[in-house]
PQR file of N, CA, C, O and H, with PARSE charges and radii, in Angstrom:
ATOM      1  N   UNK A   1       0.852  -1.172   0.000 -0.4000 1.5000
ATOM      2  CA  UNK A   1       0.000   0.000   0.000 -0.0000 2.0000
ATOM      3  C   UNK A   1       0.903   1.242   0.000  0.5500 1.7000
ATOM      4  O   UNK A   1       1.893   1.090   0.717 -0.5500 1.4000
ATOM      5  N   UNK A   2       0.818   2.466  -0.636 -0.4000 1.5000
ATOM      6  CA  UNK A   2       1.370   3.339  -1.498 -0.0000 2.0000
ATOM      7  C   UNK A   2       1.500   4.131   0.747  0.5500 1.7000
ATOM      8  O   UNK A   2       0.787   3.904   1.724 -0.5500 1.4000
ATOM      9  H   UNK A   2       0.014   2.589  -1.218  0.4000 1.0000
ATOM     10  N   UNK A   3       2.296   4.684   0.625 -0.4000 1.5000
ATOM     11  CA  UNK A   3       2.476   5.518   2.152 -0.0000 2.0000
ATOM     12  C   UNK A   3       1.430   6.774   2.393  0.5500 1.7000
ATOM     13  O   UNK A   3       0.873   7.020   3.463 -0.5500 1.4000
ATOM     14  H   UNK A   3       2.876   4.869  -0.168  0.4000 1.0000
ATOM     15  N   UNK A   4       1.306   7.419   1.323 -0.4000 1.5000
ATOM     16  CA  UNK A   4      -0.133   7.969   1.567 -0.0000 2.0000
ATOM     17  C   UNK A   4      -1.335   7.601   1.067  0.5500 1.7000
ATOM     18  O   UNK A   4      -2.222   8.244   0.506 -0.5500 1.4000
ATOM     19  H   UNK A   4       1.758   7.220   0.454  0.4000 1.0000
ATOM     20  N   UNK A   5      -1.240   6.661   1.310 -0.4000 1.5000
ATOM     21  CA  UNK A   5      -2.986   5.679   0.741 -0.0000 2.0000
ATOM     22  C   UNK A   5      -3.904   5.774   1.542  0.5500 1.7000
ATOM     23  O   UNK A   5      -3.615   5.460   2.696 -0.5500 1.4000
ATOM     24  H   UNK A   5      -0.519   6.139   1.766  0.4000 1.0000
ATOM     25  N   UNK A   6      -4.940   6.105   1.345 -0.4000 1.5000
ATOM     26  CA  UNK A   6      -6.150   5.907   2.262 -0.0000 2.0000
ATOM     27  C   UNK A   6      -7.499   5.233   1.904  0.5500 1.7000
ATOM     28  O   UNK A   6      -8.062   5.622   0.880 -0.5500 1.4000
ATOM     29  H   UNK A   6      -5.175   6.361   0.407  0.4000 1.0000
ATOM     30  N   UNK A   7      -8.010   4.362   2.573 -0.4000 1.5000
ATOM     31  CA  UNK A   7      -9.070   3.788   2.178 -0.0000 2.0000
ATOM     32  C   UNK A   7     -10.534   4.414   2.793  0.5500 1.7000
ATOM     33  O   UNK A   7     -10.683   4.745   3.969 -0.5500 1.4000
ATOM     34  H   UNK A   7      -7.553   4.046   3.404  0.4000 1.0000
ATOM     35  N   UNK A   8     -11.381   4.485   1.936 -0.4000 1.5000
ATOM     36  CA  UNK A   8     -12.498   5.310   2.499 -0.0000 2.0000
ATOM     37  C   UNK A   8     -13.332   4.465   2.804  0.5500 1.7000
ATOM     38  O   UNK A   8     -13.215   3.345   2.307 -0.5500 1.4000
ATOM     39  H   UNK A   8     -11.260   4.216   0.980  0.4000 1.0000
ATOM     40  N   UNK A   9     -14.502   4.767   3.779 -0.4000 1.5000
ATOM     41  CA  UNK A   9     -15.951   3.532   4.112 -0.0000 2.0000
ATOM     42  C   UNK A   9     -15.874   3.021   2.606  0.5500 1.7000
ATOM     43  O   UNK A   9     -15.600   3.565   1.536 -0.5500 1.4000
ATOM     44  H   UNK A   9     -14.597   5.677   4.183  0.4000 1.0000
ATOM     45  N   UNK A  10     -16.135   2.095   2.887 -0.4000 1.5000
ATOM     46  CA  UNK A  10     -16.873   0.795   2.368 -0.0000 2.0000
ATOM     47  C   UNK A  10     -16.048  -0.271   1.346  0.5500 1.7000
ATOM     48  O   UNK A  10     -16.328  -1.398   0.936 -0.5500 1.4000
ATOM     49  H   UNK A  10     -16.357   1.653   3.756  0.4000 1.0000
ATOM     50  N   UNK A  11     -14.736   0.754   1.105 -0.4000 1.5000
ATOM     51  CA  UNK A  11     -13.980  -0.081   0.717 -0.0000 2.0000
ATOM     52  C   UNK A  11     -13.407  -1.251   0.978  0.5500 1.7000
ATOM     53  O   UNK A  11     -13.265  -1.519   2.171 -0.5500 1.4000
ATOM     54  H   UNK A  11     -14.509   1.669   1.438  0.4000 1.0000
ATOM     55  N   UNK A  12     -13.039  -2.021   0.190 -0.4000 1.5000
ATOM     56  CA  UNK A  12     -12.138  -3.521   0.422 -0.0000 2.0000
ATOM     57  C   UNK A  12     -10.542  -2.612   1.072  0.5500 1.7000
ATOM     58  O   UNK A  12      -9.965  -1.609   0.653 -0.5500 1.4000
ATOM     59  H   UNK A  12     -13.155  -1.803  -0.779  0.4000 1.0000
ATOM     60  N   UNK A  13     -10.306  -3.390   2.056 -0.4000 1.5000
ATOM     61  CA  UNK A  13      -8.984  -2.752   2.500 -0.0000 2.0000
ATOM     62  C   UNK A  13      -8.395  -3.900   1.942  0.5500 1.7000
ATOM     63  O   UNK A  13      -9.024  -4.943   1.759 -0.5500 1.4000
ATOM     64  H   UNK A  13     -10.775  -4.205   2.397  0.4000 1.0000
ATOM     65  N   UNK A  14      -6.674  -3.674   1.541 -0.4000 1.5000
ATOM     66  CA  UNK A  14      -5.502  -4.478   1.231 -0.0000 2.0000
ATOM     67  C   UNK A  14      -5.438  -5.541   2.569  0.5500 1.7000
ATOM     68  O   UNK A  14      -5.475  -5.313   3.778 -0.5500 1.4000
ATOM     69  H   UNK A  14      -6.163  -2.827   1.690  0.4000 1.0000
ATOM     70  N   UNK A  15      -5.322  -6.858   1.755 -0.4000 1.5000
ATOM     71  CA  UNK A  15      -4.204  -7.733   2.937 -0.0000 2.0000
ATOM     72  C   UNK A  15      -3.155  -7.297   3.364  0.5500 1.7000
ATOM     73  O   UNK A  15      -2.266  -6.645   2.814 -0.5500 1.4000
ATOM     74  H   UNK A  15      -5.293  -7.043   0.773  0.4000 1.0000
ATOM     75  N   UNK A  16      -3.299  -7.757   4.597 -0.4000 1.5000
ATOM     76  CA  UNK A  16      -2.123  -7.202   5.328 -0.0000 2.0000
ATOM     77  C   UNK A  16      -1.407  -8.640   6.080  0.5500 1.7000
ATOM     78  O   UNK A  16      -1.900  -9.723   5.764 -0.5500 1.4000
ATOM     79  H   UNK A  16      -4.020  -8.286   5.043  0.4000 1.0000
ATOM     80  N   UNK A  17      -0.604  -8.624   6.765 -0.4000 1.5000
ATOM     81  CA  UNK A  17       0.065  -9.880   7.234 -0.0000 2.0000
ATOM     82  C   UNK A  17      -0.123 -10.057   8.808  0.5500 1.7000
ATOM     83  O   UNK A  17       0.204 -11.054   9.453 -0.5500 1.4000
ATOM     84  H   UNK A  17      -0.204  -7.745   7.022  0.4000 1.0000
ATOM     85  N   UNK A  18      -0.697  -8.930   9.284 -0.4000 1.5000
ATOM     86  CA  UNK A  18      -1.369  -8.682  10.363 -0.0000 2.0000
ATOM     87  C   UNK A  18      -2.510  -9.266  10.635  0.5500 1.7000
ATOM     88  O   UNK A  18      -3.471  -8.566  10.952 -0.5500 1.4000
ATOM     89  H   UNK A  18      -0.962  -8.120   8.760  0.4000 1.0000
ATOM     90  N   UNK A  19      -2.639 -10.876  10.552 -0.4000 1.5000
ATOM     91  CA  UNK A  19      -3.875 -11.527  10.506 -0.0000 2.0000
ATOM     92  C   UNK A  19      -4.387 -12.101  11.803  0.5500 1.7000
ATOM     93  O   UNK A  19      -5.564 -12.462  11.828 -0.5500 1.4000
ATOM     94  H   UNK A  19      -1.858 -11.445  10.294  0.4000 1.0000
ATOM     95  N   UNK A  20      -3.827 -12.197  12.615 -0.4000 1.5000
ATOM     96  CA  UNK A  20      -3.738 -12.792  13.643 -0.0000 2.0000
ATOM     97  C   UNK A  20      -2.946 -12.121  15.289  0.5500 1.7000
ATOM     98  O   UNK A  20      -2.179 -11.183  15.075 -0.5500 1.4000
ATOM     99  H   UNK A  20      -2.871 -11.904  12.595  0.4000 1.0000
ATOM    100  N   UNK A  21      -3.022 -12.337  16.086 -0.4000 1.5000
ATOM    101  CA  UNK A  21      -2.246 -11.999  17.009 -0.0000 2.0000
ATOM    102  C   UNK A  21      -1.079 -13.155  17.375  0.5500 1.7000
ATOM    103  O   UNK A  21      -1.163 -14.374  17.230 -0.5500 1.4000
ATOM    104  H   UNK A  21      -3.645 -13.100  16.260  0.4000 1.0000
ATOM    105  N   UNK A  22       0.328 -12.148  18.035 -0.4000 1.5000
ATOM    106  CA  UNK A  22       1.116 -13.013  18.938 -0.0000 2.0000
ATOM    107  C   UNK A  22       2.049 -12.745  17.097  0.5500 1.7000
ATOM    108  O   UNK A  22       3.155 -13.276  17.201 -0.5500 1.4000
ATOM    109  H   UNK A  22       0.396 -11.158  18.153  0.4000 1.0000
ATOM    110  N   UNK A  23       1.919 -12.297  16.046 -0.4000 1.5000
ATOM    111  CA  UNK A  23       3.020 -12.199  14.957 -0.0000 2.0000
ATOM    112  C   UNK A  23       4.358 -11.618  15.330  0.5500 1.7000
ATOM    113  O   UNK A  23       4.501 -10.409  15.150 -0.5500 1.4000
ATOM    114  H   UNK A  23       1.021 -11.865  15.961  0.4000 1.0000
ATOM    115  N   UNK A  24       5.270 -12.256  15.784 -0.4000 1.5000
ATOM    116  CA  UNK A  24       6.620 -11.054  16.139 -0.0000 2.0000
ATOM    117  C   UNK A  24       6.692  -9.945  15.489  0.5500 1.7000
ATOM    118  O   UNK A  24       6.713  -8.840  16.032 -0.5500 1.4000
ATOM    119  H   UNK A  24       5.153 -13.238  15.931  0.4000 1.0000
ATOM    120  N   UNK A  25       6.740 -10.171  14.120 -0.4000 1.5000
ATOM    121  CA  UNK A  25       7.069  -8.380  13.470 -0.0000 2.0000
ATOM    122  C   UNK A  25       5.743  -7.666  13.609  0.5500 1.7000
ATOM    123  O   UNK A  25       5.784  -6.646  12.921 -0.5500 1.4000
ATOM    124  H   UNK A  25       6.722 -11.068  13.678  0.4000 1.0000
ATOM    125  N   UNK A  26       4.517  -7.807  14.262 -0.4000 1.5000
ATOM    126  CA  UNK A  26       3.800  -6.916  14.911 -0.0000 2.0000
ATOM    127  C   UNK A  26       3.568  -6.725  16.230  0.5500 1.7000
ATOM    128  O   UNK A  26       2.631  -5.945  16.395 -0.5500 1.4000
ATOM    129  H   UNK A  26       4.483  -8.635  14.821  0.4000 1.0000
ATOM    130  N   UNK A  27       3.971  -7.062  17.078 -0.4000 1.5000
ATOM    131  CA  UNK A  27       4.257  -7.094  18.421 -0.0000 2.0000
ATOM    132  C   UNK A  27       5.384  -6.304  18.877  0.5500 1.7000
ATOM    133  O   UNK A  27       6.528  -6.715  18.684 -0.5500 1.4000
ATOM    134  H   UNK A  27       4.732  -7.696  16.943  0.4000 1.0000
ATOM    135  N   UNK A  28       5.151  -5.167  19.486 -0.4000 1.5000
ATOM    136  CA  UNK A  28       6.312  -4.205  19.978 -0.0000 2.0000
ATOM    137  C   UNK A  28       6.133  -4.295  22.089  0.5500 1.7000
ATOM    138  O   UNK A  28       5.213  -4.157  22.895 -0.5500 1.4000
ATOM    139  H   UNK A  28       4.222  -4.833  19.643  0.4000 1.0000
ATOM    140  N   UNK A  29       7.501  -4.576  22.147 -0.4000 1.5000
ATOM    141  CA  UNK A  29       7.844  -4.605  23.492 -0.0000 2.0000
ATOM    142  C   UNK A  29       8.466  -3.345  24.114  0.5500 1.7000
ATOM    143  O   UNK A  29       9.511  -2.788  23.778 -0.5500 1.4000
ATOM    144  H   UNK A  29       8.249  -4.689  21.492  0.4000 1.0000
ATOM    145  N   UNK A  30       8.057  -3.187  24.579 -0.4000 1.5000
ATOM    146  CA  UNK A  30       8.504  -1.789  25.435 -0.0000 2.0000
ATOM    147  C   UNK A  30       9.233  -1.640  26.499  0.5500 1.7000
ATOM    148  O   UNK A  30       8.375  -1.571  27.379 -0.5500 1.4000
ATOM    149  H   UNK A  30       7.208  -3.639  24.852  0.4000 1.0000
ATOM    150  N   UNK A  31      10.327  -1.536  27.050 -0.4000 1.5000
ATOM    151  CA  UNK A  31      10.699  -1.902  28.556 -0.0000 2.0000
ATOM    152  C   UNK A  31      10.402  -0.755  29.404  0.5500 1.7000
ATOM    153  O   UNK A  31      10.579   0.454  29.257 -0.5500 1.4000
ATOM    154  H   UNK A  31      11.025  -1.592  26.335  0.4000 1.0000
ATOM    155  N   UNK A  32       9.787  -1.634  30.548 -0.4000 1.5000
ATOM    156  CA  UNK A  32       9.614  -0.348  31.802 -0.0000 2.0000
ATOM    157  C   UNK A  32      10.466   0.411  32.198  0.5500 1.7000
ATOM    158  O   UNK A  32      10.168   1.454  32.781 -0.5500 1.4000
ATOM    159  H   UNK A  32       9.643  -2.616  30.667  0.4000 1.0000
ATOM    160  N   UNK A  33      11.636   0.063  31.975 -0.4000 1.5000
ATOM    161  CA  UNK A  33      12.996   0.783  32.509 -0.0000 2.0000
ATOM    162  C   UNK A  33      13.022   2.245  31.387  0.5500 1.7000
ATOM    163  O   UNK A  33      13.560   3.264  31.819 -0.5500 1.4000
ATOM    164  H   UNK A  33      11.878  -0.784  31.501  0.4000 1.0000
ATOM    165  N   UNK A  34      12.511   2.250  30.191 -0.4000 1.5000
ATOM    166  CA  UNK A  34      12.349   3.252  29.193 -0.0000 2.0000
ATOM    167  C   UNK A  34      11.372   4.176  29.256  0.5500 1.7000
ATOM    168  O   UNK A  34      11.155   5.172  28.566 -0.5500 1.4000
ATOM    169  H   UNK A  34      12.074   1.422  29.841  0.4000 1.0000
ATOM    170  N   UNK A  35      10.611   3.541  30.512 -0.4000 1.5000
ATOM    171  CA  UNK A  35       8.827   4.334  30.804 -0.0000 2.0000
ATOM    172  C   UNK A  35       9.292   5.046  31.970  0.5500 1.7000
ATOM    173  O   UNK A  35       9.333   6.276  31.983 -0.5500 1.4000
ATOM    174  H   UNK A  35      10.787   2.731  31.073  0.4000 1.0000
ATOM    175  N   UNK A  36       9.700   4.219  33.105 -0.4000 1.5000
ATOM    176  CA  UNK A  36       9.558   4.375  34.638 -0.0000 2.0000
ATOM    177  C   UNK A  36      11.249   5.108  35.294  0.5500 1.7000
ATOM    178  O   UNK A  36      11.348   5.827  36.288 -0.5500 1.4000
ATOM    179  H   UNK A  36       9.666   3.220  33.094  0.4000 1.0000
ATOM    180  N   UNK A  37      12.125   4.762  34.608 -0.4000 1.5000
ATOM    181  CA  UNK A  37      13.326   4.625  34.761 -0.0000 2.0000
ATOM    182  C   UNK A  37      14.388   5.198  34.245  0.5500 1.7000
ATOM    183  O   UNK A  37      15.527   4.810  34.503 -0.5500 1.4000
ATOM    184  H   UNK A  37      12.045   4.178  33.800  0.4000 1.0000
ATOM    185  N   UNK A  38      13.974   6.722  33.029 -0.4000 1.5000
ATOM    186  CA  UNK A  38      14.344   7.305  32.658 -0.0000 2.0000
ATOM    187  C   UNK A  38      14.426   8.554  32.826  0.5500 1.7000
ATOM    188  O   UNK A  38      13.367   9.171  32.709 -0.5500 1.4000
ATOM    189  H   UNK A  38      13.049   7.037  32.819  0.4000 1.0000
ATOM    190  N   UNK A  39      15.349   9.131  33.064 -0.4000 1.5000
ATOM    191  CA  UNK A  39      16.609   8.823  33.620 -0.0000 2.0000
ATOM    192  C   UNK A  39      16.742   7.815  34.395  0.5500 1.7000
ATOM    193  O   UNK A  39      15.915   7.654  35.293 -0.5500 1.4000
ATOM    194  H   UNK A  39      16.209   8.630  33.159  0.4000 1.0000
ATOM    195  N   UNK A  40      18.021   6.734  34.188 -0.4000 1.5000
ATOM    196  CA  UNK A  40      18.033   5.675  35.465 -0.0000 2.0000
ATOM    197  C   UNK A  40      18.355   6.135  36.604  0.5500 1.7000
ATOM    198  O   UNK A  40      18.387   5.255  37.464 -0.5500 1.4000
ATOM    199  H   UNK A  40      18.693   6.865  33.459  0.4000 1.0000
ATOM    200  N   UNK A  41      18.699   7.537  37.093 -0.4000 1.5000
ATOM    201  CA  UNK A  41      18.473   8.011  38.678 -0.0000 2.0000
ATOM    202  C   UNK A  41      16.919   8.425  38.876  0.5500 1.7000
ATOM    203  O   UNK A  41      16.611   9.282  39.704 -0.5500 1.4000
ATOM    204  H   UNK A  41      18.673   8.252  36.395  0.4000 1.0000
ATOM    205  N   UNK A  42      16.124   7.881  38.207 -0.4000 1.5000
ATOM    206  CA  UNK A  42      14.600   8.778  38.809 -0.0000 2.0000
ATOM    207  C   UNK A  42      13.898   7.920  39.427  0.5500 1.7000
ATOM    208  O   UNK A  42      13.835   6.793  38.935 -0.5500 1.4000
ATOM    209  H   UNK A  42      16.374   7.185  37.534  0.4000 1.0000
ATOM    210  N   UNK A  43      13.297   8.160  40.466 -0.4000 1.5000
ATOM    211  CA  UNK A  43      12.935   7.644  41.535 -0.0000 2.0000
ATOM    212  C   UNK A  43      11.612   7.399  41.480  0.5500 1.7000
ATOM    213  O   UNK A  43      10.935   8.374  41.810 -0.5500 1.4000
ATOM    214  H   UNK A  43      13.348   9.075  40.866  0.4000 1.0000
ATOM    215  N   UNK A  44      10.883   6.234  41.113 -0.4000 1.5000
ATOM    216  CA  UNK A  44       8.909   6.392  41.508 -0.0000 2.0000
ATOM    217  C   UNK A  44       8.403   6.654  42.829  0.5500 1.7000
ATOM    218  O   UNK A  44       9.032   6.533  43.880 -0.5500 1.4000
ATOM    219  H   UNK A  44      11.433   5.443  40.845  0.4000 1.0000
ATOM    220  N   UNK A  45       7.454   6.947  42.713 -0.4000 1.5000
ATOM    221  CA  UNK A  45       6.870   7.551  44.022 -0.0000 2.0000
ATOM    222  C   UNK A  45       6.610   6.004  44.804  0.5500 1.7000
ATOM    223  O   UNK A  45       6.382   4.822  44.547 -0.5500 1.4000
ATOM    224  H   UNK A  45       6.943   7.045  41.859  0.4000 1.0000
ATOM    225  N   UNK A  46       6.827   6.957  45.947 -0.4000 1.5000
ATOM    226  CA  UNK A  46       6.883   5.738  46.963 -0.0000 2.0000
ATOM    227  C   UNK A  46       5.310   5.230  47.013  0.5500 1.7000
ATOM    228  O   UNK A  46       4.294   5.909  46.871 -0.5500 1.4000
ATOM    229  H   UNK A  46       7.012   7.917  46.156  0.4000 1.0000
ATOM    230  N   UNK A  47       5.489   3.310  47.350 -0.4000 1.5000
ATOM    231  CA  UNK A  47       4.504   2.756  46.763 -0.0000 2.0000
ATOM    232  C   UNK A  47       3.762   1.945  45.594  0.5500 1.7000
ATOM    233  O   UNK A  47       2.807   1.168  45.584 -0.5500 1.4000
ATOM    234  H   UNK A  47       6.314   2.758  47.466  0.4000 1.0000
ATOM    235  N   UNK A  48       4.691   2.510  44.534 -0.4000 1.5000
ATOM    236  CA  UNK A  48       4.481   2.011  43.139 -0.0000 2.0000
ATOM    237  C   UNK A  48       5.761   0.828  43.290  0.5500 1.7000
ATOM    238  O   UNK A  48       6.894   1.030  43.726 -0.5500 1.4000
ATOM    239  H   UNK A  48       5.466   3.141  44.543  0.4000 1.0000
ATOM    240  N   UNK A  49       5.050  -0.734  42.667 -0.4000 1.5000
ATOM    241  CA  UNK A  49       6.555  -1.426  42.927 -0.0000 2.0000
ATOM    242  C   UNK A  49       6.126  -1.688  41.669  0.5500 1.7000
ATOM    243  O   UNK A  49       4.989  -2.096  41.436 -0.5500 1.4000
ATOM    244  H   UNK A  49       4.130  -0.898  42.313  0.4000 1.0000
ATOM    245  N   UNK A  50       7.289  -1.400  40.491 -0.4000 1.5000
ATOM    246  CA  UNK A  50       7.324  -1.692  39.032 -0.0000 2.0000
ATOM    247  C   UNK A  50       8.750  -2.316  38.929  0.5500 1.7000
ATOM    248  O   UNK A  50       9.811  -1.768  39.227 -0.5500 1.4000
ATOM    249  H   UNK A  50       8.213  -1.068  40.679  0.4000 1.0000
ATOM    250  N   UNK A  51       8.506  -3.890  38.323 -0.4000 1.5000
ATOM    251  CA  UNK A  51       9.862  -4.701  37.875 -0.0000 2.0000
ATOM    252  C   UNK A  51      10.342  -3.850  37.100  0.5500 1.7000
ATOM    253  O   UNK A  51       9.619  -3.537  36.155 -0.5500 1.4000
ATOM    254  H   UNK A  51       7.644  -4.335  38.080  0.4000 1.0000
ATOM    255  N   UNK A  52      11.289  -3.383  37.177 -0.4000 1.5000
ATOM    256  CA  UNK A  52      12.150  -2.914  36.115 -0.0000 2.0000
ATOM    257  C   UNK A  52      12.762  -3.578  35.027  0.5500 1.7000
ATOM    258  O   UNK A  52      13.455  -2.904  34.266 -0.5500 1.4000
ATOM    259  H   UNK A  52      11.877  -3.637  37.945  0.4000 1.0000
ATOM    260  N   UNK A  53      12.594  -4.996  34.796 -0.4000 1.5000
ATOM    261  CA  UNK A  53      12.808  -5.456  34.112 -0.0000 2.0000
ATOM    262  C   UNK A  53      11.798  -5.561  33.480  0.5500 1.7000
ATOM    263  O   UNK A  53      11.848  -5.346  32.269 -0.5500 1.4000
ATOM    264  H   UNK A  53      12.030  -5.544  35.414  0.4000 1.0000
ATOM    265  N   UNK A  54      10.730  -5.876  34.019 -0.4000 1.5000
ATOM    266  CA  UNK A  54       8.753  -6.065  32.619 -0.0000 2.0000
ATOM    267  C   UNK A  54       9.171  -5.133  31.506  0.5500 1.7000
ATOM    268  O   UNK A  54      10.007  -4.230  31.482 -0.5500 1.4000
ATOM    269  H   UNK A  54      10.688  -6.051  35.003  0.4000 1.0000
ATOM    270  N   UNK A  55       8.390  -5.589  30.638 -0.4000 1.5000
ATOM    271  CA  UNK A  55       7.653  -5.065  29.228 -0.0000 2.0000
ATOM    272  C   UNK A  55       6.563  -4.645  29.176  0.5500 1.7000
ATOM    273  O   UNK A  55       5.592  -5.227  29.662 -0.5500 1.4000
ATOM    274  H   UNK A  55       7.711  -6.323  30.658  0.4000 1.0000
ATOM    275  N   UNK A  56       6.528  -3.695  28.653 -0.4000 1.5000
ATOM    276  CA  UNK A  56       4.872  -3.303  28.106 -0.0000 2.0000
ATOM    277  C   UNK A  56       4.774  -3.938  26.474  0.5500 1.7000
ATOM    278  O   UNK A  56       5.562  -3.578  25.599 -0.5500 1.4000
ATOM    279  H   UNK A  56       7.316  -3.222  28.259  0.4000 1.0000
ATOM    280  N   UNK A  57       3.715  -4.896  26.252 -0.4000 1.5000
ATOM    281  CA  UNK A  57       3.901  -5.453  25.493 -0.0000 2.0000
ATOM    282  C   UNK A  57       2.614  -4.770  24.728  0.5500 1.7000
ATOM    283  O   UNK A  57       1.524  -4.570  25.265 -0.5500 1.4000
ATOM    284  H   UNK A  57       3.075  -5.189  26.963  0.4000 1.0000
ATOM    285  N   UNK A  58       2.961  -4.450  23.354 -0.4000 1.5000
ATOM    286  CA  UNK A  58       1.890  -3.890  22.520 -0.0000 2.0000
ATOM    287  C   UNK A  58       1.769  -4.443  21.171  0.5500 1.7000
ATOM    288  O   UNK A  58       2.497  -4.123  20.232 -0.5500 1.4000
ATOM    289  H   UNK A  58       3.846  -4.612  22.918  0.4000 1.0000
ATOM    290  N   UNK A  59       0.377  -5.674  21.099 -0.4000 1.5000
ATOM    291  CA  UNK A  59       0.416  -6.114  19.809 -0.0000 2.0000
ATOM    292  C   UNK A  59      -0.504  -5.252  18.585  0.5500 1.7000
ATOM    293  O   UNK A  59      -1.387  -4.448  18.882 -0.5500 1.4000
ATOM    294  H   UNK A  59      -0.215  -5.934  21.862  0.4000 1.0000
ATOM    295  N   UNK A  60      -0.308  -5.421  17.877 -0.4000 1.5000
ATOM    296  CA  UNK A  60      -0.613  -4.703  16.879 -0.0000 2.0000
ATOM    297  C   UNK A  60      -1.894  -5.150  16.231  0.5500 1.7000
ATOM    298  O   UNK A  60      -2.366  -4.434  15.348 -0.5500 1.4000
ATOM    299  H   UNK A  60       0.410  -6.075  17.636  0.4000 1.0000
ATOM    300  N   UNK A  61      -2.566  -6.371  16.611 -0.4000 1.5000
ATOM    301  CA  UNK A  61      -3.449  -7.170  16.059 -0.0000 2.0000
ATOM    302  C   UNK A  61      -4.799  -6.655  16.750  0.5500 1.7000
ATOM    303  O   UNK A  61      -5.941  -6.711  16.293 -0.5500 1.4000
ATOM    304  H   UNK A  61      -2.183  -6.953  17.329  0.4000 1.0000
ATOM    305  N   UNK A  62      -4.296  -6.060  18.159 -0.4000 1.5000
ATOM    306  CA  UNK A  62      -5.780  -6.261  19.176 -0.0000 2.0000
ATOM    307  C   UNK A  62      -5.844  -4.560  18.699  0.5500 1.7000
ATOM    308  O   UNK A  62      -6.960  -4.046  18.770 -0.5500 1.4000
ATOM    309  H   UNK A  62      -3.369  -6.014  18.531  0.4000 1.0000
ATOM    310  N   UNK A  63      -4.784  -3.760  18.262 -0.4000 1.5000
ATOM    311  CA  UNK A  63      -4.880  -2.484  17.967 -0.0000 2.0000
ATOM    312  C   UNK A  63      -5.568  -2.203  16.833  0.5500 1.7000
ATOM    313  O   UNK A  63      -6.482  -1.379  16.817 -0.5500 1.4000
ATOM    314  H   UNK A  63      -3.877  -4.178  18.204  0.4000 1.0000
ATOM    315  N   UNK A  64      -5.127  -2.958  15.661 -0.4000 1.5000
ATOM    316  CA  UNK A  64      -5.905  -3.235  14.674 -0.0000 2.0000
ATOM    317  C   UNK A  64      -7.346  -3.239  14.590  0.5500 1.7000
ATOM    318  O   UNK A  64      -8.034  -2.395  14.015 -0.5500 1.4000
ATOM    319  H   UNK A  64      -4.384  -3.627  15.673  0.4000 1.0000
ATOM    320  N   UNK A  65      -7.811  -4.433  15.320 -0.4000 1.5000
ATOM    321  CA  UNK A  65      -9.321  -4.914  15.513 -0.0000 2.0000
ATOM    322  C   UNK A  65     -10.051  -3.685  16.200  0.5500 1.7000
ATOM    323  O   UNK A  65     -11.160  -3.274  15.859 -0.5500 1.4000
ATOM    324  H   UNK A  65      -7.252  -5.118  15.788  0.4000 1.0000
ATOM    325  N   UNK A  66      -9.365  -3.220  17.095 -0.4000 1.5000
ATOM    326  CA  UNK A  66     -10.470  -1.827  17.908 -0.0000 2.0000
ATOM    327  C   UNK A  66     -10.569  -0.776  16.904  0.5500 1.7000
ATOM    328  O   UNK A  66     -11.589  -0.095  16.807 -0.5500 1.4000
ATOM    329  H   UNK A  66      -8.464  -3.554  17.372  0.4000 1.0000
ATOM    330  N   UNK A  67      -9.432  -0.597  16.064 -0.4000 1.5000
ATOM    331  CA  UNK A  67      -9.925   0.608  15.083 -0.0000 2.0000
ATOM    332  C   UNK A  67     -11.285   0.066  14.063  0.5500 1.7000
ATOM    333  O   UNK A  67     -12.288   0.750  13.856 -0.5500 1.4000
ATOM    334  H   UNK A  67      -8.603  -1.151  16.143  0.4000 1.0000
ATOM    335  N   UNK A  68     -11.016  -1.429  13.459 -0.4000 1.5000
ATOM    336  CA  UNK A  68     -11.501  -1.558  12.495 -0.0000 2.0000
ATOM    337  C   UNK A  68     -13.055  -1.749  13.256  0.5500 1.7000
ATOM    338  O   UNK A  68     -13.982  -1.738  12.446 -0.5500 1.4000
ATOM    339  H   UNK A  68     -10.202  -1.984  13.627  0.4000 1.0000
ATOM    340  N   UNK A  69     -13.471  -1.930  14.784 -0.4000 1.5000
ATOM    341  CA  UNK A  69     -14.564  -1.953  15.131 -0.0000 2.0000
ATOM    342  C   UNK A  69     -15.174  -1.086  15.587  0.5500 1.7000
ATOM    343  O   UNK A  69     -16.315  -1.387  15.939 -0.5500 1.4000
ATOM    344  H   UNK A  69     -12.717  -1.938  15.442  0.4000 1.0000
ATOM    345  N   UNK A  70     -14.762   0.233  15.774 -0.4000 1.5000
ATOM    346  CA  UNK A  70     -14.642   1.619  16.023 -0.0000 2.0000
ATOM    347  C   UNK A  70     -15.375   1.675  14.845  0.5500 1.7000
ATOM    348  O   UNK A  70     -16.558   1.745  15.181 -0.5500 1.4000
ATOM    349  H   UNK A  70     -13.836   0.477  15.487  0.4000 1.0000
ATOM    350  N   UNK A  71     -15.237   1.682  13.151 -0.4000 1.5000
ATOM    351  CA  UNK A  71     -14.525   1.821  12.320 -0.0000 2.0000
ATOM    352  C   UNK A  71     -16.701   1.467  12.051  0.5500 1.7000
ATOM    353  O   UNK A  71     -17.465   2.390  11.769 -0.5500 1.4000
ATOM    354  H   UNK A  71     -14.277   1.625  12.878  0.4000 1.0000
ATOM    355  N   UNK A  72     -16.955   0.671  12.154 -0.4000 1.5000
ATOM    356  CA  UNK A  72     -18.030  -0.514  11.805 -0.0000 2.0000
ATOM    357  C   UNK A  72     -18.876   0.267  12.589  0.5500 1.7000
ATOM    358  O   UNK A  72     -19.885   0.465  11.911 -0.5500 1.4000
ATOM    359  H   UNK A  72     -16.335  -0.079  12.384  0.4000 1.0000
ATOM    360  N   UNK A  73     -18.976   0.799  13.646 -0.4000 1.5000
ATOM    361  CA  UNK A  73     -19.823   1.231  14.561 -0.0000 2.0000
ATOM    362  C   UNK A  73     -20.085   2.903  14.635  0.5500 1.7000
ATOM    363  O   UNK A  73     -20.863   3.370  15.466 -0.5500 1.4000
ATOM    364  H   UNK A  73     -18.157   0.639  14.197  0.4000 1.0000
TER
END
């Protein structure tokens, strides 16, 4: 699909490879240490216990589906 392409209601949208969830090349991981921990001297407020090692894991499939049902409605 051309980078400024847009599809209007009612059109057939292009296949995409985004068919499913759990696809690695649509699945973006995020580390908390990049959210919570940046700068690595910054301190969370006392109370909050966040692994610094977790991910925020963001698939692209369940992101997909809410637009396209947004989209319908």
């Amino acid at each position: 699909m051309p980078e400024k392409a847009s599809i209007k209601p009612g059109e057939e949208s292009p296949a995409t490879r985004c068919d499913r969830p759990d696809i690695p090349e649509f699945v973006i991981n995020i580390p908390v240490s990049a959210v919570f921990y940046n700068p690595p001297s910054a301190s969370l407020p006392a109370g909050l216990n966040i692994d610094p090692a977790a991910n925020f894991t963001i698939d692209l499939f369940d992101v997909q589906q809410e637009v396209l049902n947004t989209q319908r409605n």
